[in-house]
C-alpha positions as protocol buffer text, in pm:
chain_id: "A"
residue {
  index: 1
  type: UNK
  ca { x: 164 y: 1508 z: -81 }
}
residue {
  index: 2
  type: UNK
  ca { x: 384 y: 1509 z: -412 }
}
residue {
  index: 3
  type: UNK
  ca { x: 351 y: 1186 z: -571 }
}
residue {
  index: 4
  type: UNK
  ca { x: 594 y: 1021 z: -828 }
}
residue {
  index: 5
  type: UNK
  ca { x: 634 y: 764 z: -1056 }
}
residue {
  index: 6
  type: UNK
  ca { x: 962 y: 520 z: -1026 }
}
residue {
  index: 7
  type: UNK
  ca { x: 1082 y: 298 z: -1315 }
}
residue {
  index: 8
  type: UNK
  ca { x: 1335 y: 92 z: -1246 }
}
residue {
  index: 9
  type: UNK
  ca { x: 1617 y: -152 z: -1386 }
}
residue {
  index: 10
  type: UNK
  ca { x: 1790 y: -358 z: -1225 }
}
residue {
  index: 11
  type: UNK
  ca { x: 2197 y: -384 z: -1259 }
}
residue {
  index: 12
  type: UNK
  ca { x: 2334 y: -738 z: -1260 }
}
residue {
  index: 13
  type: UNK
  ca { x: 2419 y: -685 z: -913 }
}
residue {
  index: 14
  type: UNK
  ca { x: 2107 y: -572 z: -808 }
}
residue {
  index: 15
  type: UNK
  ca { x: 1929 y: -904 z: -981 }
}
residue {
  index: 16
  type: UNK
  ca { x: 2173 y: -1108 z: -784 }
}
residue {
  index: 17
  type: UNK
  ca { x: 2022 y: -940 z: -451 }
}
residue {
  index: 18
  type: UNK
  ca { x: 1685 y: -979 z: -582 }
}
residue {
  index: 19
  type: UNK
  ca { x: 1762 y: -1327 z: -595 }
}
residue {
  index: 20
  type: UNK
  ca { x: 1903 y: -1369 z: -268 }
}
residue {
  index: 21
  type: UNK
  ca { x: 1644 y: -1181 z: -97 }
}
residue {
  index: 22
  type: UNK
  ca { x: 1332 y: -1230 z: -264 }
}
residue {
  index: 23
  type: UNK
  ca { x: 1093 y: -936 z: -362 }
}
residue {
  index: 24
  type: UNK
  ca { x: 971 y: -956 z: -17 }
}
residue {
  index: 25
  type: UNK
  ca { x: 1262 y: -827 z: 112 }
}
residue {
  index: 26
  type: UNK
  ca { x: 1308 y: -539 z: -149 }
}
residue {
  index: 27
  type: UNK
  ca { x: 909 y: -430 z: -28 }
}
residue {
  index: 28
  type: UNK
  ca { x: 1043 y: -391 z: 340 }
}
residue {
  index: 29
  type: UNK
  ca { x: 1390 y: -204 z: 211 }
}
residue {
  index: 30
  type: UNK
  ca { x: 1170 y: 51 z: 22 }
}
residue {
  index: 31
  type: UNK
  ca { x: 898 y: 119 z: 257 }
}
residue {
  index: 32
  type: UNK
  ca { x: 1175 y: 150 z: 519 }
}
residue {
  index: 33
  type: UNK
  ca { x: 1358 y: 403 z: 304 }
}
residue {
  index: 34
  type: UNK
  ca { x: 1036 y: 558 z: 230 }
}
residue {
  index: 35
  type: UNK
  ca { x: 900 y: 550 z: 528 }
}
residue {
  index: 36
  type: UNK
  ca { x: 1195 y: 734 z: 727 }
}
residue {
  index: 37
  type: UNK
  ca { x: 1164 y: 1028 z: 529 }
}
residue {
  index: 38
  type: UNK
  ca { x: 770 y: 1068 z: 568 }
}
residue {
  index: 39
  type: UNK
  ca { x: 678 y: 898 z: 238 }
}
residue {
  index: 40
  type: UNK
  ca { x: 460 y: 626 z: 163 }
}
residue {
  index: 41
  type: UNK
  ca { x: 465 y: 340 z: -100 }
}
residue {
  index: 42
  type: UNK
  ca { x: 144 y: 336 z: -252 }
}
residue {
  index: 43
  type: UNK
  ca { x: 208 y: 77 z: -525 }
}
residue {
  index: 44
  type: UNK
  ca { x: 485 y: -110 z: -626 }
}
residue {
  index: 45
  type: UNK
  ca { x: 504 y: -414 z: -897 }
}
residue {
  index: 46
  type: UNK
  ca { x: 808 y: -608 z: -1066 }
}
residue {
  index: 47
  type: UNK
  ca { x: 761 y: -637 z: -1436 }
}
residue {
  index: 48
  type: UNK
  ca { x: 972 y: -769 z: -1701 }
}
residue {
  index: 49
  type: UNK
  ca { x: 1081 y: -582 z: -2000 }
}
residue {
  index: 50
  type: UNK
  ca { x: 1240 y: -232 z: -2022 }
}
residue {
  index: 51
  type: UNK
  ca { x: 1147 y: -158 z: -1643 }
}
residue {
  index: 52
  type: UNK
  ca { x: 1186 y: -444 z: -1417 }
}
residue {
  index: 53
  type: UNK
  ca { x: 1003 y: -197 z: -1102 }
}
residue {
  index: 54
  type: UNK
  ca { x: 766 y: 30 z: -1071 }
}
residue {
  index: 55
  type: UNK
  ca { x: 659 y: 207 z: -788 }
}
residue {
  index: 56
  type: UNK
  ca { x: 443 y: 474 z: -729 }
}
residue {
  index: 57
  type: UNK
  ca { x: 524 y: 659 z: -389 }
}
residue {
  index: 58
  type: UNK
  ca { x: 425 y: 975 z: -202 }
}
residue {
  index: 59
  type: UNK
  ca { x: 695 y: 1224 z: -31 }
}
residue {
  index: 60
  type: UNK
  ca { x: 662 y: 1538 z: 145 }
}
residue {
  index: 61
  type: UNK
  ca { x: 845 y: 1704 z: -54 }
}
residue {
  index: 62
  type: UNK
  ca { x: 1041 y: 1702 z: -427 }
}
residue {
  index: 63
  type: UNK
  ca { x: 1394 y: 1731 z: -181 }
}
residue {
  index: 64
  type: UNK
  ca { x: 1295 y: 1407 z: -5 }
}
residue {
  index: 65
  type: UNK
  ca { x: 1252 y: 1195 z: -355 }
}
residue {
  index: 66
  type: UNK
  ca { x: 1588 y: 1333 z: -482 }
}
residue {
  index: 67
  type: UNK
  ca { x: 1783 y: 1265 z: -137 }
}
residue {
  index: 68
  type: UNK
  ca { x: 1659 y: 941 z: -227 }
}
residue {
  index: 69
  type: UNK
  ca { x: 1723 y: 932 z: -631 }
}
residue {
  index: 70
  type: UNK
  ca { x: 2079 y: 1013 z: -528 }
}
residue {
  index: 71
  type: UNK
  ca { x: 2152 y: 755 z: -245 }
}
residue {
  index: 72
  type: UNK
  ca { x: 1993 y: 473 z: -420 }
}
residue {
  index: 73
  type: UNK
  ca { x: 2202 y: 546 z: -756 }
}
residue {
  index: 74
  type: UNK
  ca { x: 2518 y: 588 z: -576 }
}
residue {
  index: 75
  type: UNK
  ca { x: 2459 y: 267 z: -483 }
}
residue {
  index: 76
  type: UNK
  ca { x: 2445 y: 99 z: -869 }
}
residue {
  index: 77
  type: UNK
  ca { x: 2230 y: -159 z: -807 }
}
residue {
  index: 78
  type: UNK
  ca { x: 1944 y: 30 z: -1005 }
}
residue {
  index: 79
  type: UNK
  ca { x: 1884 y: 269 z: -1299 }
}
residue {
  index: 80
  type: UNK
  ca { x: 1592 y: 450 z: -1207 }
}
residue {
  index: 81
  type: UNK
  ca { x: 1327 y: 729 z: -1340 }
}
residue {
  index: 82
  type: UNK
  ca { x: 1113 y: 945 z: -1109 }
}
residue {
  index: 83
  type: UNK
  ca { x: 849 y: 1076 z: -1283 }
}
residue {
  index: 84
  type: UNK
  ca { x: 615 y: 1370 z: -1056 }
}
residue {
  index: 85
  type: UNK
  ca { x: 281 y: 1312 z: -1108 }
}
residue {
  index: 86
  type: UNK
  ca { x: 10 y: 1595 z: -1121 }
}
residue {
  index: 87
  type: UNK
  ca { x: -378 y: 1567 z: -1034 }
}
residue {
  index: 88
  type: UNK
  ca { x: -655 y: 1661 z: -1258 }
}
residue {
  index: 89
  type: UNK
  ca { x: -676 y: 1985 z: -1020 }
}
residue {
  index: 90
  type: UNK
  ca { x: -306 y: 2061 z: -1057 }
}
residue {
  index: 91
  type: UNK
  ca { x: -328 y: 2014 z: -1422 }
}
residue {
  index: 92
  type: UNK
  ca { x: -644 y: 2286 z: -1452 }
}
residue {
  index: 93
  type: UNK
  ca { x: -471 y: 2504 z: -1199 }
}
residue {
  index: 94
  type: UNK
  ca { x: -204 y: 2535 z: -1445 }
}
residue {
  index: 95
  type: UNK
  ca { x: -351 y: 2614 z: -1752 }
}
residue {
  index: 96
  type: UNK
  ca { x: -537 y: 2890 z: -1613 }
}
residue {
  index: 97
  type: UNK
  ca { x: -146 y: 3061 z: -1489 }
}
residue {
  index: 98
  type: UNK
  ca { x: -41 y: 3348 z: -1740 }
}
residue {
  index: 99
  type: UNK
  ca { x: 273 y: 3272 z: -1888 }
}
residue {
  index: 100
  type: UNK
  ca { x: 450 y: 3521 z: -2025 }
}
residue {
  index: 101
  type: UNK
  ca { x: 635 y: 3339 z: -2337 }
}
residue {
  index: 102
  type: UNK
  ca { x: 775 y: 3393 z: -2674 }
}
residue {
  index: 103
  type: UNK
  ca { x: 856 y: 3179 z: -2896 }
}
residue {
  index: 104
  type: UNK
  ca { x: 1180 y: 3206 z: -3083 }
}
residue {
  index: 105
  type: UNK
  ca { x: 1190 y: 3387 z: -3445 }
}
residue {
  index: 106
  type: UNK
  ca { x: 828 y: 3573 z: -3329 }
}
């Protein structure tokens, strides 16, 4: 299952409903979101600093994490990354696929 990296920020809107709800709360939104498209949360941590979330969270699919990207930005409590993540395996996989490339001005 595709996994990606989330970074997060939080609007001043979404801080105030951090507040109000407590992290807690945000856990059981996400998983729930998650969750109901056959995705799992498989880390998540509040920080402080550029990112104030970050989450690391399996989908079925690339489609599932952007139906997702999209909702929760329309709603402008967050700024958010996703970052896919590749395996080791994924990585070698790769680098043995011919590429047919030039660069420019060769």
């Amino acid at each position: 299952m595709p996994k990606f990296l989330i970074q997060a920020t939080y609007t001043s809107e979404g801080t105030k409903g951090l507040l109000k709800e407590g992290a807690s709360g945000r856990r059981a939104a996400v998983d729930q979101v998650v969750s109901g498209l056959g995705g799992k949360v498989e880390a998540m941590y509040f920080a402080f600093g550029q990112d104030d979330l970050v989450m690391i969270i399996d989908f079925p699919d690339p489609v599932s994490m952007a139906a997702v990207s999209l909702t929760v930005k329309a709603g402008g409590a967050l700024h958010t990354r996703a970052t896919p993540l590749l395996t080791v395996d994924e990585i070698d996989e790769a680098s043995r696929r011919q590429v047919a490339f030039r660069a420019p001005g060769s």
